[in-house]
N, C-alpha and C positions, 0 to 999 in steps of 0.2 A: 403384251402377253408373250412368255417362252412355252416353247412346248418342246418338248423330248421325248422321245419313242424309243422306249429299250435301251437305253445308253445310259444313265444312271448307273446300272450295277460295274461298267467301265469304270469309273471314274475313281482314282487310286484315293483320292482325300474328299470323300462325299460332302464333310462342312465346309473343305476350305470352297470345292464347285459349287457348292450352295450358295456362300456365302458370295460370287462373282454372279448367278444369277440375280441375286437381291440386290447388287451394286449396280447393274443394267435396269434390273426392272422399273418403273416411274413408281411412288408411292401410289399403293394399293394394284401395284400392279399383280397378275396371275402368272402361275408357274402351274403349268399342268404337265406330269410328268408320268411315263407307266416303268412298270417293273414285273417280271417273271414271277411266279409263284412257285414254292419247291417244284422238283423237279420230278414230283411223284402226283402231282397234280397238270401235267401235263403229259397227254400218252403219247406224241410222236418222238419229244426229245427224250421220253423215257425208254423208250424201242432205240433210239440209238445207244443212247448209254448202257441198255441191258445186251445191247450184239458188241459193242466194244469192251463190256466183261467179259462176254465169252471168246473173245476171240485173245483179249490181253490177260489172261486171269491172277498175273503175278503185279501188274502194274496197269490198268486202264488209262489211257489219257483221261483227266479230269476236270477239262475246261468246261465243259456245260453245267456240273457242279460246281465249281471252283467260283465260276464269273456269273455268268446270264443268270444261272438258277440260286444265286446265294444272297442276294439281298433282299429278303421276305418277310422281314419282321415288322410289323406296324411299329410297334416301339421303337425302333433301332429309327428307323423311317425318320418317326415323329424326333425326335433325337437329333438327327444330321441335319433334316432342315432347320430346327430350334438354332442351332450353332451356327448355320448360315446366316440367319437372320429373317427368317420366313415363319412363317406361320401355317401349319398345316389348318387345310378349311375341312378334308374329305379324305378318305381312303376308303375306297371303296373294291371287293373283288370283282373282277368279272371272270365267268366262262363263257369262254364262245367253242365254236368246233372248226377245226381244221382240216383240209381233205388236201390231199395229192392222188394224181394220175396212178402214183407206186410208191410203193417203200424204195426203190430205188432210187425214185427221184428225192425222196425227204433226205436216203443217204446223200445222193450226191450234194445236193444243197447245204445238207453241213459238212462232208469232209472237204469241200473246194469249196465253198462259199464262207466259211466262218475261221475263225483262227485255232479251230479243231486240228484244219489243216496242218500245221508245223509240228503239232505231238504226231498226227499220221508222218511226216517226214521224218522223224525222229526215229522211226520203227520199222520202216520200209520204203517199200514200192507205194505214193502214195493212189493209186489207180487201183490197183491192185489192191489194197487193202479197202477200199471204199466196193469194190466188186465182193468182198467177202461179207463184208457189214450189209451190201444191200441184198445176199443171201437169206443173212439169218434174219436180217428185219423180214424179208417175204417170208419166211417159215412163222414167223412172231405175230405179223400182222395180217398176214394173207396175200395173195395175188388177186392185182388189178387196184381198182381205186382204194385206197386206204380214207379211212375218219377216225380224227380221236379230239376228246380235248384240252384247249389249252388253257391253263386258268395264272391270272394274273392280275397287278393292282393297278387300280386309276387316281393320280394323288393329284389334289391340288393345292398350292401352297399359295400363299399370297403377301405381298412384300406389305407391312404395315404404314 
């Protein structure tokens, strides 16, 4: 069994990684993999992308669209693994919910924890501009504990 947690929509040639998965796996091996769902199906990384529009309104960094949140389509899915050489068993969604202490802490976690960070480099101070995002997120979300949720796919493929 391979298993991947969010790292799928990384991956720059999905069939050619697919296709290294199914060369690993033993026959009838499993490949359980997850993946983001849009990113309007998720409300903490959507409160970040809506305080980085307002703060960039001529150009937003676009990596939370761009990467984590853009590979969502079952078909596409079923597609890339096909080309790998896998066979999808299941795709199934889930919601769950997710909380933090503050909206400042969701900012922090993505503008210094995710590769958000280098579009913030690109435009400033990047302390600084993660101090403004965790502004408008506490106006967006509220002060103190935040919850929202996050919804995403659970895919298992299986090497024939």
């Amino acid at each position: 069994m391979i298993v991947c947690q969010f790292g799928v929509m990384f991956f720059p040639d999905k069939a050619k990684a697919f296709a290294e998965v199914a060369r690993v796996l033993c026959p009838d091996g499993l490949f359980v993999f997850t993946a983001w769902d849009t990113l309007d199906t998720s409300d903490l990384p959507a409160a970040v992308v809506a305080g980085l529009a307002e703060m960039f309104t001529d150009d937003p960094p676009s990596f939370l669209t761009r990467i984590p949140h853009s590979y969502h389509e079952a078909d596409r899915i079923r597609r890339d693994v096909a080309a790998g050489g896998l066979a999808v068993e299941s795709i199934d969604r889930i919601v769950l919910r997710g909380a933090a202490p503050s909206a400042r802490v969701i900012a922090e976690g993505f503008c210094y924890g995710t590769p958000l960070r280098f579009e913030l480099q690109e435009r400033g101070d990047v302390e600084q501009l993660t101090d403004e995002l965790a502004e408008r997120m506490t106006v967006q979300l509220g002060a103190g504990p935040v919850e929202g949720e996050l919804a995403a796919y659970l895919i298992l493929a299986r090497r024939p």
